[in-house]
C-alpha positions as a Python dict, from the first residue, in 0.01 Angstrom:
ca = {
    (1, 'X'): (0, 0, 0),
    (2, 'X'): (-353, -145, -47),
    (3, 'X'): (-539, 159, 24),
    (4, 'X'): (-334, 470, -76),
    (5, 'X'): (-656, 675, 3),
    (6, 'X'): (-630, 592, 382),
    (7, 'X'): (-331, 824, 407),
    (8, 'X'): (-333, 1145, 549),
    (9, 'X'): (-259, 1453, 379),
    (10, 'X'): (80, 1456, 531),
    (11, 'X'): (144, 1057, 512),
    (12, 'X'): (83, 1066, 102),
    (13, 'X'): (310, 1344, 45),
    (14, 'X'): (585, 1164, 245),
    (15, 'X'): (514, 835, 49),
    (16, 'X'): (541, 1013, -278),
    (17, 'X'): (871, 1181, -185),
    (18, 'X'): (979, 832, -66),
    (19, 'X'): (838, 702, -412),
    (20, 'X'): (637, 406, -225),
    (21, 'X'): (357, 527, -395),
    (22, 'X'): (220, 713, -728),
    (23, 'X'): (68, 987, -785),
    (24, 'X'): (-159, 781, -1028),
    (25, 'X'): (-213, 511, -807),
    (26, 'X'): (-377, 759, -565),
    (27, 'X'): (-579, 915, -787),
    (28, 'X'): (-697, 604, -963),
    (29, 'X'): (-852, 485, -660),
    (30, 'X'): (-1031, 745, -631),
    (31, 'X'): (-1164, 732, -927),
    (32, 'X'): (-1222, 366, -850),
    (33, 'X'): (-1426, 451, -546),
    (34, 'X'): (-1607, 723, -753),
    (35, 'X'): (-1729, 464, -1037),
    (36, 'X'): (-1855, 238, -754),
    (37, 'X'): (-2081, 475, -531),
    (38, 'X'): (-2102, 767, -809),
    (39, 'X'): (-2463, 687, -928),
    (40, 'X'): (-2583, 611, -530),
    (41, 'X'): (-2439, 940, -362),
    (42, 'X'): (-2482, 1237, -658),
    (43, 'X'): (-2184, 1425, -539),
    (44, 'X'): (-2105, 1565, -869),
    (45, 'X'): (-2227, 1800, -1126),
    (46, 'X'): (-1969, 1766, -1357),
    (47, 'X'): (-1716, 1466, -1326),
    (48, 'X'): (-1360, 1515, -1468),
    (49, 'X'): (-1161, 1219, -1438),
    (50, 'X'): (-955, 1139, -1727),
    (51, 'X'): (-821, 1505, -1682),
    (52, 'X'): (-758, 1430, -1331),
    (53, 'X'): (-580, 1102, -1411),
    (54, 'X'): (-319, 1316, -1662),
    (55, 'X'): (-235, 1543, -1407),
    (56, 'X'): (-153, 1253, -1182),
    (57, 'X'): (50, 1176, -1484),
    (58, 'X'): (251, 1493, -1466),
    (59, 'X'): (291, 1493, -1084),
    (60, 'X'): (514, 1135, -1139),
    (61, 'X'): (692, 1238, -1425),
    (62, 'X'): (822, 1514, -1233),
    (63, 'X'): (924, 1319, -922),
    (64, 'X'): (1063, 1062, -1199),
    (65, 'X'): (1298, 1330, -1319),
    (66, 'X'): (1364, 1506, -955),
    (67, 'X'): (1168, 1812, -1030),
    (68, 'X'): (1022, 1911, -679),
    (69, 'X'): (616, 1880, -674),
    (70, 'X'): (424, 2071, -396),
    (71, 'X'): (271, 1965, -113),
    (72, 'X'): (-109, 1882, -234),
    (73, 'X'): (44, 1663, -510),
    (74, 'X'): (-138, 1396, -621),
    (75, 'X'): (-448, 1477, -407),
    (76, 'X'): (-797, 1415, -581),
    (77, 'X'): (-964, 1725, -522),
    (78, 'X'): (-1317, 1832, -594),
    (79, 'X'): (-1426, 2229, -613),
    (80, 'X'): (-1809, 2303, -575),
    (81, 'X'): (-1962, 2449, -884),
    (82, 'X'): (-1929, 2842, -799),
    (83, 'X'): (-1546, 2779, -865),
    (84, 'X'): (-1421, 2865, -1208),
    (85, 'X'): (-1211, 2552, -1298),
    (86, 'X'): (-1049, 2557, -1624),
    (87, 'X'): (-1216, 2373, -1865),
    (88, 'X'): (-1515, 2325, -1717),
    (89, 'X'): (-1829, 2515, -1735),
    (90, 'X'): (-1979, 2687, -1439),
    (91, 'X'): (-2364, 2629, -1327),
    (92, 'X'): (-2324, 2754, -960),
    (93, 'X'): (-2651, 2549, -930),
    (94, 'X'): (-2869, 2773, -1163),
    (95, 'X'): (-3067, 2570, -1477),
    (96, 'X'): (-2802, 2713, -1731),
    (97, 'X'): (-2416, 2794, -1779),
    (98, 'X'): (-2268, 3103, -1666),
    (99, 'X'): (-2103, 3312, -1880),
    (100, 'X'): (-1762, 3215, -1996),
    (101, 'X'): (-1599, 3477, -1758),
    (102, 'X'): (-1669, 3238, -1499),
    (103, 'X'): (-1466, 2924, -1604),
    (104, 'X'): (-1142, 3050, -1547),
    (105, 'X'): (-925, 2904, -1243),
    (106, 'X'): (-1051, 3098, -911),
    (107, 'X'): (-743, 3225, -712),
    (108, 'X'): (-777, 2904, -464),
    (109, 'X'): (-824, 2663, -746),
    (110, 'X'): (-486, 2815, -869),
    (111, 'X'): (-317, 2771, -595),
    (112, 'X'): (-418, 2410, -530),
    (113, 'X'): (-320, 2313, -866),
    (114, 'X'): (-20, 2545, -816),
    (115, 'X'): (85, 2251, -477),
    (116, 'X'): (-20, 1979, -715),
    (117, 'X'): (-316, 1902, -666),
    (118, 'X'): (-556, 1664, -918),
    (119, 'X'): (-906, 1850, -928),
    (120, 'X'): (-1139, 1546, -1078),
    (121, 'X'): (-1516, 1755, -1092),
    (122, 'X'): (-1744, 1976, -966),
    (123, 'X'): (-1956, 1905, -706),
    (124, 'X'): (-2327, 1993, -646),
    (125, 'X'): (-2448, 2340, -525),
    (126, 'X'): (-2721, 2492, -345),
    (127, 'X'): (-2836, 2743, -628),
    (128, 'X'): (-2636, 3050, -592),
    (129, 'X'): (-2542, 2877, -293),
    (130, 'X'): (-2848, 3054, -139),
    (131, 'X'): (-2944, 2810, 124),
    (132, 'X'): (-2804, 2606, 390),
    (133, 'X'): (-2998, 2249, 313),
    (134, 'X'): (-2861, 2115, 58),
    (135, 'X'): (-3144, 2026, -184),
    (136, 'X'): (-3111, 2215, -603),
    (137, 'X'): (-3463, 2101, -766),
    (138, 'X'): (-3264, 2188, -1144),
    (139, 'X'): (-3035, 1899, -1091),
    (140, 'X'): (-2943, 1618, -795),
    (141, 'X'): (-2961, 1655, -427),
    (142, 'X'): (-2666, 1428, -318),
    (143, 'X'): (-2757, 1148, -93),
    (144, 'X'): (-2614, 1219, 268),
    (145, 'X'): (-2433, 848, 318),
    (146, 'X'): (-2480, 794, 692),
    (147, 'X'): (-2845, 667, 582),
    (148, 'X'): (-2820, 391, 356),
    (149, 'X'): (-3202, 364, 307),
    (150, 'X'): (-3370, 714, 319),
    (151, 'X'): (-3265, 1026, 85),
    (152, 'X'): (-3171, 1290, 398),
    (153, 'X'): (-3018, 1605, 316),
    (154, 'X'): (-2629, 1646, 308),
    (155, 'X'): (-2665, 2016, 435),
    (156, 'X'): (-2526, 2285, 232),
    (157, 'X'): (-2492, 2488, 18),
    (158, 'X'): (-2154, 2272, -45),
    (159, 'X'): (-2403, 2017, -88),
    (160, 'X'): (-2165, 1770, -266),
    (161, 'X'): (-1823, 1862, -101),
    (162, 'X'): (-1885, 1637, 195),
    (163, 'X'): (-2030, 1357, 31),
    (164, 'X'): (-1708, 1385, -207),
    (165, 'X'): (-1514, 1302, 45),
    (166, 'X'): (-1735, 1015, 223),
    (167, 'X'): (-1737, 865, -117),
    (168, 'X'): (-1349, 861, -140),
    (169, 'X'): (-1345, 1024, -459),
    (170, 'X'): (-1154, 1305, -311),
    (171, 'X'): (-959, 1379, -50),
    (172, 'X'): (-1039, 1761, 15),
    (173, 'X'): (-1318, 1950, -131),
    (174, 'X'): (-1333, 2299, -221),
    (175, 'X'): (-1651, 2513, -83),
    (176, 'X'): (-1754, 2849, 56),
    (177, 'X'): (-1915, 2994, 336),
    (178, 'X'): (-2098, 3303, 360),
    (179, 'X'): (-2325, 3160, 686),
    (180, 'X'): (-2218, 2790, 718),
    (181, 'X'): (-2196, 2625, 387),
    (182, 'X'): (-1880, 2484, 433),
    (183, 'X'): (-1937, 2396, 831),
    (184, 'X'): (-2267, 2267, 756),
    (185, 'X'): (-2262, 2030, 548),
    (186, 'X'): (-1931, 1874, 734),
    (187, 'X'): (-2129, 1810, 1020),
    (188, 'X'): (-2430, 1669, 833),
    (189, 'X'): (-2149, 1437, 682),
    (190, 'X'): (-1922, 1376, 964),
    (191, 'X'): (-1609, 1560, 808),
    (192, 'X'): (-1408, 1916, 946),
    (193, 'X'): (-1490, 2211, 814),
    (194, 'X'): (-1309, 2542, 824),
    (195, 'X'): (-1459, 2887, 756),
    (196, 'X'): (-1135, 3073, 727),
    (197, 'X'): (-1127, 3455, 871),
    (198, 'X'): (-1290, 3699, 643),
    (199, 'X'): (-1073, 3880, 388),
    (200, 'X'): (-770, 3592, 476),
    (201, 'X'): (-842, 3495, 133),
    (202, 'X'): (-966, 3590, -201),
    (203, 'X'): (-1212, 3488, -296),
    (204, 'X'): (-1183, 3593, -716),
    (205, 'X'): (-1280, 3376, -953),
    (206, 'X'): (-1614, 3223, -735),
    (207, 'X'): (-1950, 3311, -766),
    (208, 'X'): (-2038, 3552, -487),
    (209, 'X'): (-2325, 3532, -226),
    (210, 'X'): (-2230, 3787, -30),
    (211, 'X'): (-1925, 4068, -68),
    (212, 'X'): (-1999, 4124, 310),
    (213, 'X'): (-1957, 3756, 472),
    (214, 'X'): (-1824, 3542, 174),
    (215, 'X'): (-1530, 3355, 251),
    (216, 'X'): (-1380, 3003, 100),
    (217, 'X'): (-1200, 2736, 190),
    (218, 'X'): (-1251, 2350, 177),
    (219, 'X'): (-1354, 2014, 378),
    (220, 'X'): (-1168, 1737, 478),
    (221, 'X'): (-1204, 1440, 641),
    (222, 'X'): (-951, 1495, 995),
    (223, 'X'): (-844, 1874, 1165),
    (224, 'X'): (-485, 1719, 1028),
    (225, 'X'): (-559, 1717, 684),
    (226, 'X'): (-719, 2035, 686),
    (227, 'X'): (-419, 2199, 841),
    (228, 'X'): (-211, 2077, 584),
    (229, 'X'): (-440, 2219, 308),
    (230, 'X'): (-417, 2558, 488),
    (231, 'X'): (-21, 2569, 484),
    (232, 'X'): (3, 2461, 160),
    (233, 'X'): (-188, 2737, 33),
    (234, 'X'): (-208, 3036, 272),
    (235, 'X'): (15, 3287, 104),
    (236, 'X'): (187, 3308, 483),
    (237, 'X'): (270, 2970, 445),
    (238, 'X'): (339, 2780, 160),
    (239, 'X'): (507, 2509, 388),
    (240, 'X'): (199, 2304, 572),
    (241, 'X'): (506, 2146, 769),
    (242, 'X'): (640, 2469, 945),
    (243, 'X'): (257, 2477, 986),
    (244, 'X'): (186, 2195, 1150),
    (245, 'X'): (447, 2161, 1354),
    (246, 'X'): (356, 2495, 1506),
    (247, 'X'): (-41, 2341, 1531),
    (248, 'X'): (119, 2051, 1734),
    (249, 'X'): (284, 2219, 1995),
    (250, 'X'): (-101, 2386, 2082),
    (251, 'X'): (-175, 2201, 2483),
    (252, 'X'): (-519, 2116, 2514),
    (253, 'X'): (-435, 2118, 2882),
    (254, 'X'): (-530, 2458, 3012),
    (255, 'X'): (-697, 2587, 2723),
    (256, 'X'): (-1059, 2779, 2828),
    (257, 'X'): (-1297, 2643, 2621),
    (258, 'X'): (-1606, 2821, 2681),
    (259, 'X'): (-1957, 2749, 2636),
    (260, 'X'): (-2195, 3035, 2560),
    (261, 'X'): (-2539, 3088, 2690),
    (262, 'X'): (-2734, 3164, 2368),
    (263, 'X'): (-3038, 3074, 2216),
    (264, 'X'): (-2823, 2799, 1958),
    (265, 'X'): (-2803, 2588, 2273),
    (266, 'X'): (-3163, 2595, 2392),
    (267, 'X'): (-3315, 2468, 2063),
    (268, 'X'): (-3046, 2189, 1999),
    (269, 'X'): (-3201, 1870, 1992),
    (270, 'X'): (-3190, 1701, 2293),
    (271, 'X'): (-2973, 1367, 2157),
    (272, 'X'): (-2738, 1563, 1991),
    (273, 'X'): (-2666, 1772, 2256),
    (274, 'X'): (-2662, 1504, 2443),
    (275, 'X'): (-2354, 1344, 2251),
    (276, 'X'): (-2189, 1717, 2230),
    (277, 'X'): (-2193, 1727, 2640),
    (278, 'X'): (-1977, 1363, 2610),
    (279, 'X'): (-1717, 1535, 2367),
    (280, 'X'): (-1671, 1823, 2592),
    (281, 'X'): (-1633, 1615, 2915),
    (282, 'X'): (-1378, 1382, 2754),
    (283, 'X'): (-1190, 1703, 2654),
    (284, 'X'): (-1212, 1881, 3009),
    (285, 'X'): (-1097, 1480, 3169),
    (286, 'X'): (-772, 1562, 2930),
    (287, 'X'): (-701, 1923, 3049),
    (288, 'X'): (-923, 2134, 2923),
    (289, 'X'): (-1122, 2385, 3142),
    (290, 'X'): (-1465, 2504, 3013),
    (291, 'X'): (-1610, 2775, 3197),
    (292, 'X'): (-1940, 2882, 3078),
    (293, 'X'): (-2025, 3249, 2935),
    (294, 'X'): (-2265, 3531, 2796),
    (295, 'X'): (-2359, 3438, 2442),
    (296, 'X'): (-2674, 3750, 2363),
    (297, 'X'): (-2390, 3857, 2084),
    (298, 'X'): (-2422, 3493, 1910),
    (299, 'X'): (-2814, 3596, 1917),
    (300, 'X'): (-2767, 3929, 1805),
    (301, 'X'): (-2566, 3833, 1514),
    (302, 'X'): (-2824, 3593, 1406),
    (303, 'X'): (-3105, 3850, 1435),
    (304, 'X'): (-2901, 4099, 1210),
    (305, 'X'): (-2883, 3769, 941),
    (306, 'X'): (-3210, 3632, 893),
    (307, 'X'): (-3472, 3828, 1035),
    (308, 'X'): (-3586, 4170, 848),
    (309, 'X'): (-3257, 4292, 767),
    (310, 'X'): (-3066, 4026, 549),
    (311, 'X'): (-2748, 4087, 370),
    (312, 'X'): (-2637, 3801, 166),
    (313, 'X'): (-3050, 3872, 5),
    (314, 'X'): (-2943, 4171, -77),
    (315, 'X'): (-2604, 4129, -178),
    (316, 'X'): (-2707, 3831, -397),
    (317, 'X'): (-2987, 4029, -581),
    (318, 'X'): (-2734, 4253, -701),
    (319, 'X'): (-2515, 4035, -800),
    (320, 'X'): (-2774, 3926, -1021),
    (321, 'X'): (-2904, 4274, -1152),
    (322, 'X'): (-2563, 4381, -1220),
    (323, 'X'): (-2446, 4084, -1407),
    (324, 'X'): (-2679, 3801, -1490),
    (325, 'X'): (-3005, 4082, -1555),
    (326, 'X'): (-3310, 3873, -1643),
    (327, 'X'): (-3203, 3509, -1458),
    (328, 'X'): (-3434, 3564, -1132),
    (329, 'X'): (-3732, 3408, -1300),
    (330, 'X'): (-3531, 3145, -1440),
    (331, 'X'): (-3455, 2998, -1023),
    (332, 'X'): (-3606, 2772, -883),
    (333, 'X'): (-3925, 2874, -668),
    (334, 'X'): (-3715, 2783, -330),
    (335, 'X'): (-3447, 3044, -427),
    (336, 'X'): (-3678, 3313, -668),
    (337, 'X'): (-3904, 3389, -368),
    (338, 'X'): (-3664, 3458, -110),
    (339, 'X'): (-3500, 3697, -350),
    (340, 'X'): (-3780, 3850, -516),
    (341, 'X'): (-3856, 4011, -177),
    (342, 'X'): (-3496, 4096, -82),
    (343, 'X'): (-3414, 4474, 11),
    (344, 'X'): (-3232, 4715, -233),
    (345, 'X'): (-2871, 4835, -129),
    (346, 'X'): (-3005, 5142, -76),
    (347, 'X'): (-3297, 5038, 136),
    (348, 'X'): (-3242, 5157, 549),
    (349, 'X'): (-3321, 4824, 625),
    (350, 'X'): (-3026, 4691, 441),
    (351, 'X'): (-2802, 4971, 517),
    (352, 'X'): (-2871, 4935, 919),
    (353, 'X'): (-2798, 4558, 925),
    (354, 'X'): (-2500, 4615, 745),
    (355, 'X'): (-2374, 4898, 1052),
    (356, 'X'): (-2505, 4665, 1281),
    (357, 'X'): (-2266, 4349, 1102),
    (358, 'X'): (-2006, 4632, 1202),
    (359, 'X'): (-2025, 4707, 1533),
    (360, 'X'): (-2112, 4380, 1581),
    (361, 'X'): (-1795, 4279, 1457),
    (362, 'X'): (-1591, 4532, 1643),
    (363, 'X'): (-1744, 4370, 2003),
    (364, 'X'): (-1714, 4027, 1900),
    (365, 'X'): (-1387, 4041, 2130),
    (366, 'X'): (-1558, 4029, 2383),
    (367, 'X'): (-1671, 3698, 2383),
    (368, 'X'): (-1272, 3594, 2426),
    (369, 'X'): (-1203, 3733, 2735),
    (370, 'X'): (-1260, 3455, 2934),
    (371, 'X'): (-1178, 3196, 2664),
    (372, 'X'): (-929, 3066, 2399),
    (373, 'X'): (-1230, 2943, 2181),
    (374, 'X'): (-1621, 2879, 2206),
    (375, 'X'): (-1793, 2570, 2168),
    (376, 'X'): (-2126, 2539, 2017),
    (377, 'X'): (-2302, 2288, 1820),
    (378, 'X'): (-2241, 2229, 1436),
    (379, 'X'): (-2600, 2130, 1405),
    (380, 'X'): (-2909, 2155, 1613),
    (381, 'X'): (-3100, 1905, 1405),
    (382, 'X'): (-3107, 1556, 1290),
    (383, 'X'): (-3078, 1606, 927),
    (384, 'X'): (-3437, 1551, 781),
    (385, 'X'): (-3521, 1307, 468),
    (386, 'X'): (-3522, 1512, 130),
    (387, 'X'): (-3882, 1422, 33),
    (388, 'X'): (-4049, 1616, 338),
    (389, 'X'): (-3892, 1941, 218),
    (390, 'X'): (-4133, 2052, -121),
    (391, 'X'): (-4335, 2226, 149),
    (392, 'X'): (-4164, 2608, 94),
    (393, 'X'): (-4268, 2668, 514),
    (394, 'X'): (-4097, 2327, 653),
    (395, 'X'): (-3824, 2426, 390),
    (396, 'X'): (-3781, 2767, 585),
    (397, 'X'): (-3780, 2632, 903),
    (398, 'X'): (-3548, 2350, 818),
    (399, 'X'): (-3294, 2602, 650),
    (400, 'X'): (-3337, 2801, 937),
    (401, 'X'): (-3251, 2507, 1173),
    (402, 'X'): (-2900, 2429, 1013),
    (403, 'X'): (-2819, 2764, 941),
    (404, 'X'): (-2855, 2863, 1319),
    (405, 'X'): (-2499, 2785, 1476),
    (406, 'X'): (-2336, 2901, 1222),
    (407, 'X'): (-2438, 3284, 1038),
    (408, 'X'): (-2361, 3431, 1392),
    (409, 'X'): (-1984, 3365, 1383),
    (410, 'X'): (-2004, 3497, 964),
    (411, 'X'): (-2188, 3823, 1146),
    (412, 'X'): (-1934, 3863, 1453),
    (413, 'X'): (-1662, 3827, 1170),
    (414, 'X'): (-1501, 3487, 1352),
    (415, 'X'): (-1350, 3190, 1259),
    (416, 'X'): (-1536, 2868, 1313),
    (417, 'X'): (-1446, 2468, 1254),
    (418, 'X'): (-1687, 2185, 1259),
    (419, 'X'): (-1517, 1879, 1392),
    (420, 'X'): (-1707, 1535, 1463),
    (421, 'X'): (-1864, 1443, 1766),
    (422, 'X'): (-2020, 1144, 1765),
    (423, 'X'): (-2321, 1025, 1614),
    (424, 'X'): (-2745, 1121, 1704),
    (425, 'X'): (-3002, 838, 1831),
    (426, 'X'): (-3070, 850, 1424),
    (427, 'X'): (-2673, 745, 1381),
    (428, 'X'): (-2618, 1059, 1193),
    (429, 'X'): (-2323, 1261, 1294),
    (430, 'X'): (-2268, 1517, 1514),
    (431, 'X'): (-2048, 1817, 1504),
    (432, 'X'): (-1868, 1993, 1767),
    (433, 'X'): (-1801, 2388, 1614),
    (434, 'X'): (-1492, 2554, 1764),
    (435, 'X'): (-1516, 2956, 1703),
    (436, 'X'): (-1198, 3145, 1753),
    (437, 'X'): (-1127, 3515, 1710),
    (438, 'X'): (-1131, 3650, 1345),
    (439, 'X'): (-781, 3661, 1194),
    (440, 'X'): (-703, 3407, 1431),
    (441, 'X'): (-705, 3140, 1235),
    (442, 'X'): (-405, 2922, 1299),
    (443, 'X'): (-517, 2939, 1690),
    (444, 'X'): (-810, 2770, 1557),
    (445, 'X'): (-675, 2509, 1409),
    (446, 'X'): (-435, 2437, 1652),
    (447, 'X'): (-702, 2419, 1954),
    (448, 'X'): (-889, 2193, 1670),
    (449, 'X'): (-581, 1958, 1622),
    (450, 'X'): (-557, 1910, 2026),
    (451, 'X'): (-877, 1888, 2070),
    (452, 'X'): (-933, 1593, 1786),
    (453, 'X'): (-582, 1405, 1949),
    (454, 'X'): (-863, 1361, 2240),
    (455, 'X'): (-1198, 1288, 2052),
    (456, 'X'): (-1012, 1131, 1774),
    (457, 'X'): (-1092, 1146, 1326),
    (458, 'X'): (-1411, 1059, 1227),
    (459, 'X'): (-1297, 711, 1083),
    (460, 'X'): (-1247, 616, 1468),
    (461, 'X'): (-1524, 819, 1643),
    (462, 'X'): (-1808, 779, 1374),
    (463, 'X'): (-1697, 494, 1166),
    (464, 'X'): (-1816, 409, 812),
    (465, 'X'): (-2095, 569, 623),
    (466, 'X'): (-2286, 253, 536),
    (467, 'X'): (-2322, 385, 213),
    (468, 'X'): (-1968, 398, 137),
    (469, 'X'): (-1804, 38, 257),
}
């Protein structure tokens, strides 16, 4: 076909089985797309095509010979840089290289390469991933492509994974998310996001934030696609088609979808609301019934993250003590203050937040007993132009601002996926976050995959980046 990179996840493994397509042919136009808006966008930290190109190599051979291949192969994938990759050196956004203990395959990168998959780079990082924006003064903030003429942030701290995937360069992108950082920066760059359930996955083998909240997973660009990268790798899977057609079957028609009164509401801008109220009327004209609720425990939870009692601060600090002793001075200003001031693991402070993450957690049920899943905005913000952000105080409130939907479903222990919504009086997207229960994850996805039949992928909703045609 022309364009083997407008296939879904599930329509290029089908053409490969079928042999109407390669395995390098898909991966060459990625790389294709990759040496034409590379240098613009600044997705990557360290690109690894050629490598990516053999594997493609291997993935045909095999199908050549009628060796079975697994269901990611052929996919150009890219993994942030907190993800040891074989081969490649690990930054995880700091000015230097990690030691070498972190440049082994991570158990997710494993198991992607393990369905076939083509990994062809790293992509940018928030340092330490400490930070929901998206800017790293060491290296390159990528270059959010829904504004072709002004350098606005592409959320983070995945900061390249999204803009990966707008560039075409890949067709999932491995992140994390402790508080949003693989949610966030979907929405800034109109793709789906998934935080998977905490503990659903390991996450060995990837930098940590937080051992409390951590949690990894990757972006696509539709809810289908995403789906199809969870069955192919969930160890409860291993078949994304017993997967999805399990997801199908999920009505939209009936299911309570219910809108909590919290604070993440009230200080949503008014135009992206605005465009989030549309998307929930068009689902509730096809079935849906959205009854409004209580949401003080969404407040709670992000009280108990970023106020006086953090716990990815603290749990990052240690990280560092313990096993890179000596780098805090070394990070940049942004990152070294917040740190500097972060509580001990034996402070009370840090110790009470972390009982309050608990019972938090253990009433989070609560929220469900009027509703399948919760709707709440994927950001509250249009995302702001990089050069207004050296200011450490806008910087705060800004990180603040995306971070806000998103660190109370990490602190209730939920499940959350950003899906897009439409696009802001700016024309930057919009993303509409479904939050299910924790360990509920394929009820997620499935209410996801009804709810985007309705809304439809971001190629018809959104459009084009203009800085990708």
């Amino acid at each position: 076909m022309s364009d083997p990179l407008a296939l879904s996840l599930p329509g290029l493994a089908a053409g490969l089985r079928e042999r109407s397509i390669s395995a390098v042919e898909v991966v060459s136009a990625a790389l294709a797309r990759h040496a034409r808006f590379g240098d613009r966008l600044r997705a990557y930290k360290l690109w690894d095509g050629d490598r990516a190109l053999a594997a493609a190599g291997e993935v045909d051979r095999a199908l050549a010979a009628g060796r079975p291949v697994g269901p990611l192969a052929g996919v150009p994938v890219s993994a942030k840089d907190l993800y040891g990759v074989d081969g490649l050196p690990t930054f995880a956004g700091t000015s230097k290289q990690l030691p070498e203990k972190w440049s082994h395959d991570a158990w997710l990168v494993a198991r992607i390469r393990a369905a076939g998959a083509c990994i062809v780079g790293k992509t940018h990082t928030v340092e330490l991933a400490f930070g929901g924006v998206g800017i790293n003064p060491h290296w390159e903030t990528p270059w959010n492509p829904w504004d072709a003429d002004t350098h606005r942030i592409p959320g983070g701290s995945s900061a390249g994974a999204g803009v990966s995937l707008c560039e075409g360069s890949a067709l999932l992108a491995l992140g994390s998310d402790t508080g949003g950082s693989i949610r966030v920066p979907a929405a800034l760059t109109g793709n789906v996001g998934m935080r998977t359930s905490l503990g659903r996955w390991p996450t060995a083998g990837v930098v940590p934030l937080s051992s409390t909240l951590d949690t990894v997973g990757a972006l696509a660009r539709t809810v289908e696609d995403t789906a199809w990268f969870f069955g192919s790798v969930d160890p409860k899977w291993g078949d994304p088609r017993a997967l999805l057609a399990q997801l199908e079957r999920t009505p939209l028609r009936g299911m309570r979808i219910a809108v909590p009164r919290c604070d993440i509401w009230e200080e949503c801008q008014a135009d992206i609301k605005d465009v989030l109220e549309v998307a929930l009327a068009d689902l509730e004209a096809h079935g849906a019934v959205l009854v409004e609720i209580d949401g003080n425990l969404l407040d709670d939870g992000f009280e108990v993250a970023l106020a006086q009692r953090p716990l990815a601060a603290t749990e990052l600090r240690a990280f560092l003590d313990r096993e890179l002793p000596g780098w805090l001075e070394q990070l940049a200003p942004i990152i070294r203050e917040r740190l500097s001031h972060a509580p001990r693991p034996d402070d009370p402070l840090y110790l009470d937040a972390l009982a309050r993450h608990r019972r938090l957690v253990a009433e989070a049920a609560a929220l469900f007993s009027r509703a399948d899943v919760l709707a709440l905005p994927a950001n509250i913000i249009t995302p702001p132009p990089v050069s207004e952000l050296g200011d450490l105080g806008l910087y705060a409130q800004v990180n603040r601002a995306v971070l806000r939907p998103h660190y109370p479903v990490s602190v209730l222990g939920l499940t959350g996926i950003s899906i897009p919504a439409g696009l802001d009086d700016a024309n930057l997207p919009v993303g509409l976050q479904l939050v299910g229960r924790g360990g509920h994850d394929e009820a997620l996805l499935g209410a996801a995959l009804a709810c985007e039949r309705v809304l439809g992928t971001a190629a018809v909703r959104l459009g084009v980046p203009p800085t990708a045609r």
